[in-house]
C-alpha positions, -999 to +999 in steps of 0.1 A: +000+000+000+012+032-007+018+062+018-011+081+001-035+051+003-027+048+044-035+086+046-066+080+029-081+045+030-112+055+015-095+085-006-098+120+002-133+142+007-140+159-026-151+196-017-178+215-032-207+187-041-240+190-042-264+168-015-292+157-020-320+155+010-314+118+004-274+121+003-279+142+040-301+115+051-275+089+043-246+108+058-267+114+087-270+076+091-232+071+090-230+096+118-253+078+140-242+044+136-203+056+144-203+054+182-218+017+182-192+011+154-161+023+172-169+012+206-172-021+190-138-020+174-118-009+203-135-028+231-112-049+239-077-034+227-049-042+245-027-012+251+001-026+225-031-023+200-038+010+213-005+025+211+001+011+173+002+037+147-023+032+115+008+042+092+045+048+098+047+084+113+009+079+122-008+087+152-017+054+171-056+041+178-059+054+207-050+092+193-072+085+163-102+080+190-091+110+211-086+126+175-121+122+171-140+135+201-119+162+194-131+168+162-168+162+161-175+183+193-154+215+169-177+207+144-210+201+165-202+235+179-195+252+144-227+238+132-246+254+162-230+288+155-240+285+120-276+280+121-281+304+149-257+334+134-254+347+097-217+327+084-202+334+113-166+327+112-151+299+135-118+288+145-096+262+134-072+243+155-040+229+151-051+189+153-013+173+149-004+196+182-030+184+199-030+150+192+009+154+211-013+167+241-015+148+276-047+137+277-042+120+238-024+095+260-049+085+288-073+053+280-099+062+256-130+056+272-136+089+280-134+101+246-157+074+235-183+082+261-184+118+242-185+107+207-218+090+218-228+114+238-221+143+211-238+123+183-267+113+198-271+151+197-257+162+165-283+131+149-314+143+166-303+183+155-294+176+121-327+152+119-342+181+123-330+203+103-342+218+071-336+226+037-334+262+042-314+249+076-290+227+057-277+254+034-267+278+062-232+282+066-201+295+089-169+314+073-135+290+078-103+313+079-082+288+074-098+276+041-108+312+032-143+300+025-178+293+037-191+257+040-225+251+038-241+229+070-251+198+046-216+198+030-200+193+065-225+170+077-209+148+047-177+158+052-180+144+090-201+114+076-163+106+056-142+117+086-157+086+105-153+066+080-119+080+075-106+071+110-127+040+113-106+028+084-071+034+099-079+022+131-082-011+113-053-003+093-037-004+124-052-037+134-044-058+108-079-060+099-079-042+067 
Protein backbone atom coordinates (compact mmCIF):
# COMPACT_ATOMS: atom_id res chain seq x y z
CA UNK A 1 0.00 0.00 0.00
CA UNK A 2 1.24 3.17 -0.69
CA UNK A 3 1.83 6.19 1.83
CA UNK A 4 -1.12 8.13 0.12
CA UNK A 5 -3.55 5.06 0.30
CA UNK A 6 -2.69 4.78 4.40
CA UNK A 7 -3.52 8.56 4.58
CA UNK A 8 -6.55 8.01 2.85
CA UNK A 9 -8.13 4.53 3.03
CA UNK A 10 -11.20 5.47 1.54
CA UNK A 11 -9.52 8.49 -0.58
CA UNK A 12 -9.76 11.98 0.18
CA UNK A 13 -13.32 14.20 0.67
CA UNK A 14 -14.05 15.93 -2.62
CA UNK A 15 -15.11 19.63 -1.66
CA UNK A 16 -17.82 21.48 -3.18
CA UNK A 17 -20.68 18.68 -4.11
CA UNK A 18 -24.01 19.02 -4.25
CA UNK A 19 -26.38 16.83 -1.54
CA UNK A 20 -29.25 15.72 -1.99
CA UNK A 21 -32.02 15.48 0.95
CA UNK A 22 -31.37 11.84 0.44
CA UNK A 23 -27.42 12.14 0.30
CA UNK A 24 -27.86 14.18 3.97
CA UNK A 25 -30.12 11.47 5.11
CA UNK A 26 -27.55 8.86 4.34
CA UNK A 27 -24.60 10.82 5.84
CA UNK A 28 -26.69 11.45 8.69
CA UNK A 29 -27.05 7.62 9.11
CA UNK A 30 -23.21 7.14 9.05
CA UNK A 31 -22.96 9.62 11.78
CA UNK A 32 -25.26 7.84 13.98
CA UNK A 33 -24.24 4.42 13.58
CA UNK A 34 -20.26 5.63 14.41
CA UNK A 35 -20.31 5.39 18.16
CA UNK A 36 -21.77 1.73 18.24
CA UNK A 37 -19.22 1.14 15.44
CA UNK A 38 -16.06 2.34 17.20
CA UNK A 39 -16.90 1.20 20.60
CA UNK A 40 -17.20 -2.10 19.00
CA UNK A 41 -13.84 -2.01 17.38
CA UNK A 42 -11.83 -0.87 20.30
CA UNK A 43 -13.46 -2.83 23.07
CA UNK A 44 -11.16 -4.91 23.93
CA UNK A 45 -7.66 -3.41 22.71
CA UNK A 46 -4.87 -4.25 24.51
CA UNK A 47 -2.66 -1.20 25.11
CA UNK A 48 0.08 -2.61 22.54
CA UNK A 49 -3.11 -2.35 20.02
CA UNK A 50 -3.82 0.99 21.31
CA UNK A 51 -0.52 2.54 21.07
CA UNK A 52 0.09 1.08 17.31
CA UNK A 53 0.16 3.75 14.68
CA UNK A 54 -2.31 3.23 11.51
CA UNK A 55 0.76 4.21 9.20
CA UNK A 56 4.46 4.78 9.82
CA UNK A 57 4.68 8.35 11.34
CA UNK A 58 0.91 7.90 12.18
CA UNK A 59 -0.77 8.75 15.16
CA UNK A 60 -1.74 5.42 17.14
CA UNK A 61 -5.58 4.08 17.81
CA UNK A 62 -5.91 5.43 20.69
CA UNK A 63 -4.99 9.25 19.34
CA UNK A 64 -7.16 8.55 16.33
CA UNK A 65 -10.17 7.96 19.03
CA UNK A 66 -9.08 11.02 21.08
CA UNK A 67 -8.62 12.65 17.54
CA UNK A 68 -12.12 12.23 17.12
CA UNK A 69 -14.02 13.54 20.05
CA UNK A 70 -11.90 16.17 19.42
CA UNK A 71 -13.09 16.80 16.18
CA UNK A 72 -16.79 16.17 16.06
CA UNK A 73 -17.47 18.26 19.27
CA UNK A 74 -15.41 21.46 16.91
CA UNK A 75 -17.72 20.70 14.43
CA UNK A 76 -21.01 20.09 16.50
CA UNK A 77 -20.15 23.53 17.95
CA UNK A 78 -19.51 25.24 14.44
CA UNK A 79 -22.71 23.82 13.17
CA UNK A 80 -24.63 25.40 16.16
CA UNK A 81 -22.98 28.81 15.52
CA UNK A 82 -23.96 28.54 12.03
CA UNK A 83 -27.61 27.99 12.11
CA UNK A 84 -28.08 30.36 14.95
CA UNK A 85 -25.70 33.43 13.42
CA UNK A 86 -25.42 34.65 9.73
CA UNK A 87 -21.67 32.72 8.36
CA UNK A 88 -20.20 33.42 11.30
CA UNK A 89 -16.59 32.70 11.23
CA UNK A 90 -15.08 29.94 13.55
CA UNK A 91 -11.84 28.82 14.48
CA UNK A 92 -9.62 26.16 13.44
CA UNK A 93 -7.17 24.30 15.47
CA UNK A 94 -4.04 22.92 15.12
CA UNK A 95 -5.13 18.90 15.26
CA UNK A 96 -1.33 17.33 14.88
CA UNK A 97 -0.38 19.61 18.21
CA UNK A 98 -3.01 18.43 19.87
CA UNK A 99 -3.03 15.00 19.21
CA UNK A 100 0.86 15.35 21.07
CA UNK A 101 -1.27 16.74 24.12
CA UNK A 102 -1.52 14.75 27.56
CA UNK A 103 -4.68 13.69 27.66
CA UNK A 104 -4.20 11.98 23.81
CA UNK A 105 -2.42 9.51 25.96
CA UNK A 106 -4.86 8.47 28.79
CA UNK A 107 -7.34 5.31 28.03
CA UNK A 108 -9.92 6.23 25.64
CA UNK A 109 -13.02 5.55 27.17
CA UNK A 110 -13.61 8.89 28.00
CA UNK A 111 -13.39 10.06 24.56
CA UNK A 112 -15.69 7.43 23.54
CA UNK A 113 -18.33 8.25 26.09
CA UNK A 114 -18.44 11.80 24.21
CA UNK A 115 -18.49 10.72 20.67
CA UNK A 116 -21.76 8.98 21.81
CA UNK A 117 -22.80 11.38 23.77
CA UNK A 118 -22.14 14.34 21.06
CA UNK A 119 -23.78 12.32 18.27
CA UNK A 120 -26.73 11.32 19.84
CA UNK A 121 -27.12 15.07 19.69
CA UNK A 122 -25.71 16.17 16.50
CA UNK A 123 -28.33 13.07 14.94
CA UNK A 124 -31.37 14.33 16.62
CA UNK A 125 -30.27 18.28 15.50
CA UNK A 126 -29.43 17.58 12.09
CA UNK A 127 -32.70 15.24 11.92
CA UNK A 128 -34.16 18.07 12.32
CA UNK A 129 -32.99 20.26 10.27
CA UNK A 130 -34.20 21.81 7.10
CA UNK A 131 -33.61 22.58 3.68
CA UNK A 132 -33.38 26.23 4.22
CA UNK A 133 -31.45 24.86 7.57
CA UNK A 134 -29.05 22.71 5.67
CA UNK A 135 -27.65 25.44 3.44
CA UNK A 136 -26.74 27.80 6.20
CA UNK A 137 -23.18 28.16 6.61
CA UNK A 138 -20.13 29.45 8.89
CA UNK A 139 -16.92 31.36 7.32
CA UNK A 140 -13.45 28.99 7.83
CA UNK A 141 -10.25 31.32 7.89
CA UNK A 142 -8.16 28.75 7.39
CA UNK A 143 -9.81 27.65 4.09
CA UNK A 144 -10.78 31.22 3.25
CA UNK A 145 -14.33 30.05 2.50
CA UNK A 146 -17.79 29.31 3.71
CA UNK A 147 -19.08 25.74 3.96
CA UNK A 148 -22.52 25.12 3.82
CA UNK A 149 -24.09 22.89 6.97
CA UNK A 150 -25.12 19.84 4.58
CA UNK A 151 -21.59 19.80 2.96
CA UNK A 152 -20.04 19.28 6.48
CA UNK A 153 -22.46 16.99 7.70
CA UNK A 154 -20.86 14.82 4.66
CA UNK A 155 -17.73 15.84 5.25
CA UNK A 156 -18.00 14.40 9.00
CA UNK A 157 -20.06 11.41 7.57
CA UNK A 158 -16.30 10.61 5.59
CA UNK A 159 -14.17 11.67 8.58
CA UNK A 160 -15.70 8.65 10.55
CA UNK A 161 -15.28 6.56 8.02
CA UNK A 162 -11.88 7.95 7.47
CA UNK A 163 -10.60 7.12 10.99
CA UNK A 164 -12.66 4.01 11.25
CA UNK A 165 -10.61 2.84 8.44
CA UNK A 166 -7.08 3.43 9.92
CA UNK A 167 -7.91 2.19 13.15
CA UNK A 168 -8.24 -1.07 11.34
CA UNK A 169 -5.30 -0.35 9.32
CA UNK A 170 -3.66 -0.37 12.42
CA UNK A 171 -5.15 -3.66 13.39
CA UNK A 172 -4.40 -5.78 10.79
CA UNK A 173 -7.87 -6.00 9.90
CA UNK A 174 -7.89 -4.23 6.67
Amino acid sequence: MTLEQLKYPIGDFVYGKKYTLRDTKAHIKVLEKLPQRLKALTAKLTDEELNTPYRPDGWTVRQVVHHIADSHINMFTRIRFALTEQNPPIKGYDEAAWAQLPDHQMPIKPSLQIVEGVHKRMVFLFKGLDKQSLKKTYYHGGYQKSFEIQEVIALYAWHSEHHYQHILQALGRR
